[in-house]
N, C-alpha and C positions, 0 to 999 in steps of 0.2 A: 510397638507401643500398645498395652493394653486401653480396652475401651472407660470413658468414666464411669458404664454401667459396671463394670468388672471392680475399677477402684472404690465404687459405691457399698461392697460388701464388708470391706474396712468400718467405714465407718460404720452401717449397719449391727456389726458385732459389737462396736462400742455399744451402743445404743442398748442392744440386749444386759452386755455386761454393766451397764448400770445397774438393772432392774434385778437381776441374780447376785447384784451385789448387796441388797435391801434384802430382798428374799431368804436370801442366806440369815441373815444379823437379824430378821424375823425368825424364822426356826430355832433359833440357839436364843433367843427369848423370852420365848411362847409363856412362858412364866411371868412376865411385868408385862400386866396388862396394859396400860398406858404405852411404854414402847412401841408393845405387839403392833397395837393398832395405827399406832402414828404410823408406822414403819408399813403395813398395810395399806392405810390410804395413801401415802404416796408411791406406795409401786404402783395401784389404781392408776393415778392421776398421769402420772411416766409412761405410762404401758401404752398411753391411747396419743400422748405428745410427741413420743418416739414415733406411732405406728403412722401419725399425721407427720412429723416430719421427714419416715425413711419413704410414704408415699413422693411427696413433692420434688425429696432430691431425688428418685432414679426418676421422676417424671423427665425434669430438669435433663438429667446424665444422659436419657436416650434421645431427647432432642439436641444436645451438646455433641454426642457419636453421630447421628446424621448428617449435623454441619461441618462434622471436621473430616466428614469421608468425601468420597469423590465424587459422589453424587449429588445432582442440582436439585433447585425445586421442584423443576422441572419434570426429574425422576419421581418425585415420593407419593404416598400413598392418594388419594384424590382427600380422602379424610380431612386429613393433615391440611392440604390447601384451604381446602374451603372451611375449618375453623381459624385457619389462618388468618386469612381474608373477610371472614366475614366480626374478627379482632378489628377494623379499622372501622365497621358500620355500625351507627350510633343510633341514637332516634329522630337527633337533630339532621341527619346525612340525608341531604336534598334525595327526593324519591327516585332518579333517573341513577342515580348510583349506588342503589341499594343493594343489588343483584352480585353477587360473589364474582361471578361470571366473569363479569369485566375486569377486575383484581387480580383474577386466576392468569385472563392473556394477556395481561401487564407483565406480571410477575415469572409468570412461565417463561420468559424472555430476557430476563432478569437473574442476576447472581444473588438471589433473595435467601438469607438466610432465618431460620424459623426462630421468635422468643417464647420461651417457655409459658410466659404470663398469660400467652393465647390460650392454652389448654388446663392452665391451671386458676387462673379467674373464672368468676361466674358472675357475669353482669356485675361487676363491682357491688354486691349487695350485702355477699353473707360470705364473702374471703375467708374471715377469720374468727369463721364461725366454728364450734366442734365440731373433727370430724366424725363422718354416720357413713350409712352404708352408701344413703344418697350423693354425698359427696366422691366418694370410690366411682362408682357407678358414672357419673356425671364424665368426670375426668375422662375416663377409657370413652365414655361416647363419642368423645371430641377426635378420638383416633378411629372410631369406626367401629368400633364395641360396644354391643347392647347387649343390656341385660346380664352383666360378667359374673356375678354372684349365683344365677341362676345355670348360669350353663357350665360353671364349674361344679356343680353337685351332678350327681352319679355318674363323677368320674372316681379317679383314685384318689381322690382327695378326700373324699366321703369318709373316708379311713379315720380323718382328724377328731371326728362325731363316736370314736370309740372308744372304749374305757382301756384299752390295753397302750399306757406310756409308750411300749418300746416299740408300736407299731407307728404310731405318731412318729416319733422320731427317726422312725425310719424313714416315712415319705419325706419328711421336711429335710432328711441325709441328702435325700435324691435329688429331691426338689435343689438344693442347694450344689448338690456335684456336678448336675447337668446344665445348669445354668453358671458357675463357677468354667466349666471346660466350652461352654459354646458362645457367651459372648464376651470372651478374652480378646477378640477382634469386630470388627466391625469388617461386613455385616454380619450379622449373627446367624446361629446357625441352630436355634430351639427349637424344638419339637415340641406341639401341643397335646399329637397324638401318643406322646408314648408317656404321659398319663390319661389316656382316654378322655380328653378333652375336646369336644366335636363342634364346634361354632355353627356350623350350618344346621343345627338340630333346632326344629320349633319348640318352644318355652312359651310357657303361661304366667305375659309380666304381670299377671295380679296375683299369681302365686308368689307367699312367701317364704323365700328359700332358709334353709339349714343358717347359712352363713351371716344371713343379714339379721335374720334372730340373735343370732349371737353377736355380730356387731355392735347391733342397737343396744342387746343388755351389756354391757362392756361399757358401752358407751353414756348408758343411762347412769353404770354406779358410778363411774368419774366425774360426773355434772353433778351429782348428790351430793360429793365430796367437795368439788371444785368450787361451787355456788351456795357451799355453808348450812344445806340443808341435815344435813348430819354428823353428829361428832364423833357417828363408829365406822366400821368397816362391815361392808355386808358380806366381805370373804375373807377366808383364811390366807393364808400363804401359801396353801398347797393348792388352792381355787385358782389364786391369779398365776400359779406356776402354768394350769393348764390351758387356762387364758392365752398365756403368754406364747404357749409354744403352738393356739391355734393360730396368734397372730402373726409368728413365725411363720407358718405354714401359709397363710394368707398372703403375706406381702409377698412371699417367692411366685404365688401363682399371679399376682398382679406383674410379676418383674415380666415375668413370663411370656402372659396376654400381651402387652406393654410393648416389649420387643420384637413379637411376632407381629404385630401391626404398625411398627416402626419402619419396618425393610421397605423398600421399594417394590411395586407390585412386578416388576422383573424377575424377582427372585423366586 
């Protein structure tokens, strides 16, 4: 039986082929300018609804594959526990049980299986707020990923940042083949290294990287759009195509990160 993260690329391509579907009926167009543009802002507005909701489900899908494998809580990453556990401590939680600690040799002992809302809420404040880089970012922390935007530039993703299409599309081929063939099962079976992706490498978190530039501005004209501040589009259809396929490129390297900090440190 394939993994949810495996069935999650299903739905994923829906997600795209909405937006190639506007894209399209924008290019054949480009002549009624009122169309043009409606049809513009909302691939905008799609492009960044899709990109937040294929984050949350394979969030969801790789914590879904961890509970239905054989492994306990017992087994998984220390990460994972202690956002786990520290999901039950409040501000109101008398100060003697504040400590993860205690949770962890509870639960350690325990057939405790993990809820997604652990790693996908953030202090119940700004849930459902647009996502940004910070929010990316945030997420993968709670699995023991810092800095993931930063330490995915000057690998071969870098690639994305180039003007040659068919070079793009070719890493996001790969990026998509090699994660399509290694987590059809759980546990998975991804390599970080074979796109030069090095997690133990030191980073300058105040540097800001390639990706989160472009995040933010992605993100910046769909709030323009979304919050009424403009009746145009500040891109073409050929802009948000290339948008689209860095966000492509994007969500596979988070799938990626993701499931390599999922496994059990056994593995």
């Amino acid at each position: 039986m394939n993994t949810s993260v495996f069935s999650g690329f299903e739905s994923l391509q829906r997600r795209f082929s909405e937006i190639d579907l506007i894209l399209n009926y924008a290019s054949a167009n480009e002549n009624l300018y009122d169309l043009y543009t409606s049809l513009c802002r909302s691939a905008q507005v799609l492009l960044i609804a899709h990109f937040e909701g294929a984050i949350k489900e394979f969030t969801r899908d790789a914590i879904d594959d961890f509970n239905c494998s054989e492994y306990e809580f017992k087994d998984s990453p220390k990460a994972l526990k202690v956002t786990f556990c520290s999901s039950f401590i409040t501000e109101s939680t008398d100060q003697k049980f504040k400590f993860p600690s205690k949770l962890l040799d509870t639960f350690n002992s325990l057939p405790v299986k993990y809820c997604a809302d652990a790693f996908l809420n953030n202090n119940h404040s700004d849930n459902n707020k647009t996502p940004n880089s910070h929010m990316v970012e945030t997420v993968l922390e709670k699995f023991g990923v810092s800095n993931f935007l930063l330490k995915i530039e000057n690998s071969d993703l870098d690639i994305a940042f180039q003007d040659s299409k068919s070079s793009q599309m070719q890493i996001r081929d790969k990026l998509k083949l090699h994660l399509r063939e290694n987590v059809y099962s759980y546990p998975y079976t991804v390599s970080l290294e074979l796109f030069n992706i090095h997690y133990n490498k030191k980073v300058d978190p105040k540097k800001k990287s390639m990706w989160k530039e472009f995040l933010d501005e992605v993100v910046t004209n769909r709030n323009t759009i979304a919050h009424g501040n403009s009746l145009e589009s500040r891109c073409s259809h050929t802009e948000i195509e290339k948008s689209k396929l860095k966000i492509e490129i994007l969500i596979y390297a988070y799938v990626l990160v993701l499931c390599k900090f999922t496994l059990p440190p056994s593995i």
